[in-house]
Residue frames as a rotation matrix with the C-alpha (Angstrom) as fourth column:
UNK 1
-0.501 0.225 -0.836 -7.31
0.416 -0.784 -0.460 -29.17
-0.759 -0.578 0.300 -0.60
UNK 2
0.162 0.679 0.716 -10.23
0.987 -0.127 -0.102 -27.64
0.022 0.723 -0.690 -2.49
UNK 3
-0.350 0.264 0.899 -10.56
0.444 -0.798 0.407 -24.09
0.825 0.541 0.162 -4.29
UNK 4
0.513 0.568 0.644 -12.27
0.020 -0.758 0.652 -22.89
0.858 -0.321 -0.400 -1.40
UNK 5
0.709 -0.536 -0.458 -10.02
0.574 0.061 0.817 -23.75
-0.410 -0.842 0.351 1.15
UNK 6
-0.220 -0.907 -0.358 -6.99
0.857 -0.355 0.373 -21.97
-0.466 -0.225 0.856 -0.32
UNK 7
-0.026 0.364 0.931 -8.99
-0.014 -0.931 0.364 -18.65
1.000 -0.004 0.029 -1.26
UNK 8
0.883 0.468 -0.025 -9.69
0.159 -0.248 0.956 -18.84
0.441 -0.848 -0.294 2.51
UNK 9
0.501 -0.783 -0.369 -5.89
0.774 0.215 0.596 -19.50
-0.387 -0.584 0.714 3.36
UNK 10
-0.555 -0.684 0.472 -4.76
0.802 -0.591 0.087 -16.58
0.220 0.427 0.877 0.95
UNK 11
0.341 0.696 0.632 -7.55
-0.004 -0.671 0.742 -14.48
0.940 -0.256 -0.226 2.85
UNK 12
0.813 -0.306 -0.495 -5.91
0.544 0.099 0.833 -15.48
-0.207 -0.947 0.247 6.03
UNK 13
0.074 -0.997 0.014 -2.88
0.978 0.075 0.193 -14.93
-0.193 0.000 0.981 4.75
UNK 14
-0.249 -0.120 0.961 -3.64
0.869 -0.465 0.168 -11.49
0.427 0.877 0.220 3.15
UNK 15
0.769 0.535 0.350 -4.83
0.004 -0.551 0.834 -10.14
0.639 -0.640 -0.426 6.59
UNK 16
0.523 -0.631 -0.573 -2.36
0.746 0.013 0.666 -11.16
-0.412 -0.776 0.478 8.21
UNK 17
-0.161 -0.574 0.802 -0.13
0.943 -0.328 -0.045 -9.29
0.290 0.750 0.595 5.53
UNK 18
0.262 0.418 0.870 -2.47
0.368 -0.876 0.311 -5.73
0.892 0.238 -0.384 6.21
UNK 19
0.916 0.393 -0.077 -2.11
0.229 -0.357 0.906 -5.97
0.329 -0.847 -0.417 9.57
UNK 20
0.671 -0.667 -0.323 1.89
0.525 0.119 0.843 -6.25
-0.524 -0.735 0.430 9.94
UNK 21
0.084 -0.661 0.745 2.85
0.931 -0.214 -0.295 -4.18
0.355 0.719 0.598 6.90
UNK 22
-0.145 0.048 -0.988 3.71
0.647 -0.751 -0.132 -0.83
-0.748 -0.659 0.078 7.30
UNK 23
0.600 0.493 0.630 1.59
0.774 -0.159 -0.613 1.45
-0.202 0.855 -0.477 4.96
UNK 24
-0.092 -0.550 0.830 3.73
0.935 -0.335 -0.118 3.80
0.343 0.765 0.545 2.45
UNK 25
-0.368 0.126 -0.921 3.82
0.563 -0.758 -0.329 7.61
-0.740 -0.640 0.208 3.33
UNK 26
0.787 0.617 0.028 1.63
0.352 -0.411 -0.841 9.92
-0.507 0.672 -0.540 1.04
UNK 27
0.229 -0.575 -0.785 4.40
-0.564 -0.736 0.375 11.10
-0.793 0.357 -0.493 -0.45
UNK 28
-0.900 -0.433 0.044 5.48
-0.300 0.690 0.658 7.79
-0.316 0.579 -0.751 -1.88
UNK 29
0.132 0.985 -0.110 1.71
0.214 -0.137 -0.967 7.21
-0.968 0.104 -0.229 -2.35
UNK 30
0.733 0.140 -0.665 1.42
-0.335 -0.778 -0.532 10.28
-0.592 0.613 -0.524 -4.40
UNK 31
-0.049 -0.659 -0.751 4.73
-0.939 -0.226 0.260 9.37
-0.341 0.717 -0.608 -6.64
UNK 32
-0.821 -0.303 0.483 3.77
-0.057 0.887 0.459 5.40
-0.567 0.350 -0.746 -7.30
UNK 33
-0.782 0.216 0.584 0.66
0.560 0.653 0.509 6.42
-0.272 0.726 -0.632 -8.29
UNK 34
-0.903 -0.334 0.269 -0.40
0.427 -0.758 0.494 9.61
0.039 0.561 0.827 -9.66
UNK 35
-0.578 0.792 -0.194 -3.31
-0.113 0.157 0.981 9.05
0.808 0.589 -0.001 -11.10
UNK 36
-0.277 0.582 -0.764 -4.85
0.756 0.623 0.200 7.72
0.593 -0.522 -0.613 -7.40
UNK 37
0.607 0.761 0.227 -7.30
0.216 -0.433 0.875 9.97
0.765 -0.482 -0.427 -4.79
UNK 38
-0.309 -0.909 -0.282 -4.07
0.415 0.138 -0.899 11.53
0.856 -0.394 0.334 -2.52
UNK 39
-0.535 0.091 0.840 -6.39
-0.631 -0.704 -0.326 12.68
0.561 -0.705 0.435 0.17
UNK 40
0.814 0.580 0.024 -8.34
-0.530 0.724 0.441 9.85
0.239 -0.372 0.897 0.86
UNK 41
0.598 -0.478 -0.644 -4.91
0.275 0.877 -0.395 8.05
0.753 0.059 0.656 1.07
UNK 42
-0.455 -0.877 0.154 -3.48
0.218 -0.278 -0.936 10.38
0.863 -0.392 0.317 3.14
UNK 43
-0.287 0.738 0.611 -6.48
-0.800 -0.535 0.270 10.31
0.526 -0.412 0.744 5.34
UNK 44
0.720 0.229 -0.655 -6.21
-0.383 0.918 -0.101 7.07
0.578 0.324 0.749 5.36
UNK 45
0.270 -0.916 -0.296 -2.84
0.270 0.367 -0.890 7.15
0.925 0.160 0.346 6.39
UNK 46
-0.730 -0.241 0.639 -2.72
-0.342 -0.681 -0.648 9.33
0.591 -0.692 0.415 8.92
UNK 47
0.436 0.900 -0.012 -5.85
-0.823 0.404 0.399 7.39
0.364 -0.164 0.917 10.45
UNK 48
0.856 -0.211 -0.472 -3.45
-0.061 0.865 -0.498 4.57
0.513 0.455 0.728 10.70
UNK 49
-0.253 -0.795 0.552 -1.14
0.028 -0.576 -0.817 6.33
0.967 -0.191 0.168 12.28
UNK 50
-0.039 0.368 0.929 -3.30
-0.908 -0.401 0.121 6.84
0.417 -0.839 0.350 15.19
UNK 51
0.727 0.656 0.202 -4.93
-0.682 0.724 0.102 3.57
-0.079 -0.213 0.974 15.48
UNK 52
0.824 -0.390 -0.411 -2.72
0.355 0.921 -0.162 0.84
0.442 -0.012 0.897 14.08
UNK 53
0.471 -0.879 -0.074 0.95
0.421 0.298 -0.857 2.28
0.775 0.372 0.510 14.32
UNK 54
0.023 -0.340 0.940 1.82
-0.842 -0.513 -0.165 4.78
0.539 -0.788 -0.298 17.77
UNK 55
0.754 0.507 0.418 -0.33
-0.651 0.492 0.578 2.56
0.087 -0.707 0.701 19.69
UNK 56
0.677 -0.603 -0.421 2.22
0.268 0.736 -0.622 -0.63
0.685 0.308 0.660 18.43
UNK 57
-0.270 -0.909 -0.317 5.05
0.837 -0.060 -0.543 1.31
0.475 -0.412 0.778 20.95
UNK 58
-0.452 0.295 0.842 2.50
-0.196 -0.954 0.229 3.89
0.870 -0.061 0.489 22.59
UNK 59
-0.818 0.438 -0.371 1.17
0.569 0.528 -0.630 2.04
-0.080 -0.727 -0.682 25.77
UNK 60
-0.619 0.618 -0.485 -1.22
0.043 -0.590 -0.807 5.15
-0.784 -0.520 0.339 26.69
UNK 61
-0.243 0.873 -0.422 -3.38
-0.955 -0.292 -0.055 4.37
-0.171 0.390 0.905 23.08
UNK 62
0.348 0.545 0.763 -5.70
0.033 0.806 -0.591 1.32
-0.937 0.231 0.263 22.33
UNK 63
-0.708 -0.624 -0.330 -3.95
-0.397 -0.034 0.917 -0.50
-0.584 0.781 -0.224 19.37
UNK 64
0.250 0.891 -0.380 -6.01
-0.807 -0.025 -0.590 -1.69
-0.535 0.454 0.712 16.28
UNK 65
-0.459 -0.508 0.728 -5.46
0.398 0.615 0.681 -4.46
-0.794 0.603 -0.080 13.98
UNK 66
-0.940 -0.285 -0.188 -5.47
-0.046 -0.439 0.897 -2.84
-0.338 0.852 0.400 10.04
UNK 67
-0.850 0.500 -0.163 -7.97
0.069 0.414 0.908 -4.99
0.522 0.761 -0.386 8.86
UNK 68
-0.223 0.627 -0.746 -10.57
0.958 -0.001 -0.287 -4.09
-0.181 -0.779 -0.600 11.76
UNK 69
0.101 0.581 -0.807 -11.02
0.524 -0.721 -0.453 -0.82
-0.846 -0.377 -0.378 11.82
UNK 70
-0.437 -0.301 -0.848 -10.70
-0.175 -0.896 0.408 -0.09
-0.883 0.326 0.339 8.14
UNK 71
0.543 0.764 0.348 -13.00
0.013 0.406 -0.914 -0.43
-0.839 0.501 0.211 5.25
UNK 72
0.817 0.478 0.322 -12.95
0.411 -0.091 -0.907 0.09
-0.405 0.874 -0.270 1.29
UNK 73
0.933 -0.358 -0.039 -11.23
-0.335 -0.825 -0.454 2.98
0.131 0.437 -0.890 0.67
UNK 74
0.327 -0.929 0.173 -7.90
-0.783 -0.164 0.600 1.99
-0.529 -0.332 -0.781 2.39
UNK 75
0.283 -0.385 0.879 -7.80
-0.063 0.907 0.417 -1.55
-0.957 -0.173 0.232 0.79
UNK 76
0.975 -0.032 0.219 -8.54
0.208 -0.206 -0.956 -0.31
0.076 0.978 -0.194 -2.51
UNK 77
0.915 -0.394 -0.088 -5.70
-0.375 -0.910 0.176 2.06
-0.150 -0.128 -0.980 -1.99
UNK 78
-0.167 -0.859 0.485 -2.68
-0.881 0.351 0.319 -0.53
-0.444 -0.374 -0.815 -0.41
UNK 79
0.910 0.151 0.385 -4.39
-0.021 0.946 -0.322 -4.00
-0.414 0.285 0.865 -2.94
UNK 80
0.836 -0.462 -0.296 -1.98
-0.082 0.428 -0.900 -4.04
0.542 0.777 0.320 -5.43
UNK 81
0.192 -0.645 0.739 0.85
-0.778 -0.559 -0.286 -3.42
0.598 -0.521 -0.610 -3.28
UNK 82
-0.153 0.145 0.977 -0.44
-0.964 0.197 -0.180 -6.44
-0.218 -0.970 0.110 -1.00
UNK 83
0.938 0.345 -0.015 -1.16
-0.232 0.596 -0.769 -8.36
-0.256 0.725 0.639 -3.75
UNK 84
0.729 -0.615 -0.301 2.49
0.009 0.448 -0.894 -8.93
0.684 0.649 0.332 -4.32
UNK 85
-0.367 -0.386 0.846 3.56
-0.924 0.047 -0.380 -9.22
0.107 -0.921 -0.374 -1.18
UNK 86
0.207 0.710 0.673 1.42
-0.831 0.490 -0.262 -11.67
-0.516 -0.506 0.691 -0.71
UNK 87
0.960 0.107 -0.257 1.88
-0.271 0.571 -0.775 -13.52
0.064 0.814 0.578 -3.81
UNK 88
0.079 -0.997 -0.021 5.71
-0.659 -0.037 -0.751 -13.25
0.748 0.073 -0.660 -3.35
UNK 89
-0.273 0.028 0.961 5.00
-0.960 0.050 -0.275 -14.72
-0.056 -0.998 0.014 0.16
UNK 90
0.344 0.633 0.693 3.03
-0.582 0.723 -0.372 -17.71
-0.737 -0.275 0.617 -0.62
UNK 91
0.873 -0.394 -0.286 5.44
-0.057 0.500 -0.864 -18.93
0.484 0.771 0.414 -4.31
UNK 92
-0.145 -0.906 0.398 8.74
-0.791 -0.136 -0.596 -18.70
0.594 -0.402 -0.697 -1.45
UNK 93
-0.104 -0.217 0.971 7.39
-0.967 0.252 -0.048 -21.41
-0.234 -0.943 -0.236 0.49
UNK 94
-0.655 -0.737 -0.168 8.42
-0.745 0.667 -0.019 -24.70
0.126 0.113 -0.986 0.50
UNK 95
-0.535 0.623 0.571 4.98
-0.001 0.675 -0.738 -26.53
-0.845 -0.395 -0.361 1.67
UNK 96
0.092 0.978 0.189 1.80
0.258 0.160 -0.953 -26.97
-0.962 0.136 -0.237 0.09
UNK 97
-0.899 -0.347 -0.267 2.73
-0.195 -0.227 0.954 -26.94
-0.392 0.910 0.136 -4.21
UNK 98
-0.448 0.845 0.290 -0.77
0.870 0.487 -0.074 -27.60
-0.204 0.219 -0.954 -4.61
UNK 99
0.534 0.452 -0.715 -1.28
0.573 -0.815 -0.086 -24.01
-0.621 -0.364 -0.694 -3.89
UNK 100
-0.083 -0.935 -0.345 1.45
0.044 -0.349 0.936 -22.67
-0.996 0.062 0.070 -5.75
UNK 101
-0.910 -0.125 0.396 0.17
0.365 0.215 0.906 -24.13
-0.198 0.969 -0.150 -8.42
UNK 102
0.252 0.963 -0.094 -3.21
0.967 -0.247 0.059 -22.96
0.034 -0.106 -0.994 -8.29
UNK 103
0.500 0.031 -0.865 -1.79
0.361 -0.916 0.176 -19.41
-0.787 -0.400 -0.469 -7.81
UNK 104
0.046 -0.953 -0.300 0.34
0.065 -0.297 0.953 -19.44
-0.997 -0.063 0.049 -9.83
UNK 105
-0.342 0.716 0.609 -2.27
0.810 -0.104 0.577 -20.06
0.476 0.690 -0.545 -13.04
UNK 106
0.152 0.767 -0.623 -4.86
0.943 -0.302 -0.142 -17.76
-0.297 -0.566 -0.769 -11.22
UNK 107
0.812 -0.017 -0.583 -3.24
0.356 -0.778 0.518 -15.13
-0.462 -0.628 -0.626 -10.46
């Protein structure tokens, strides 16, 4: 398996991740990382709220998937966060040690 194939699988894998996590509340936001833009995250959030999460157990709204209807701002926001999820996700499994290794330099 080539370099470009397992950037694509950890792009698969890393959507799949946005779409089924459930994003922090601004509060916890705001206390992991000070320093970050707490209105745009909490705009963010609350966005999210509407679209990805009610809907999930709301029948009466149109659900979203994460990684669809959100751009920039939010990924910036939730990378690092996903970024070890992910990573945690893909050195636990038992297949493909090609990858593993290859992350596991990389990254």
């Amino acid at each position: 398996m080539g370099i470009f194939q397992i950037n694509v699988q950890l792009a698969k894998v890393f959507l799949r991740c946005l779409n089924c996590t459930k994003l922090e509340t601004p509060n916890a936001y705001k206390n992991r990382s000070p320093d970050a833009d707490f209105e745009v995250y909490k705009s963010n959030y609350n966005r999210w709220l509407y679209f990805c999460h009610v809907p999930a157990f709301c029948d009466s709204f149109r659900c979203y998937e994460t990684a669809s209807v959100f751009g920039r701002t939010l990924l910036m926001s939730v990378f690092s966060i996903l970024q070890q999820q992910v990573l945690n996700k893909v050195l636990s499994t038992k297949d493909k040690p090609e990858i593993k290794k290859i992350i596991s330099t990389e990254f």
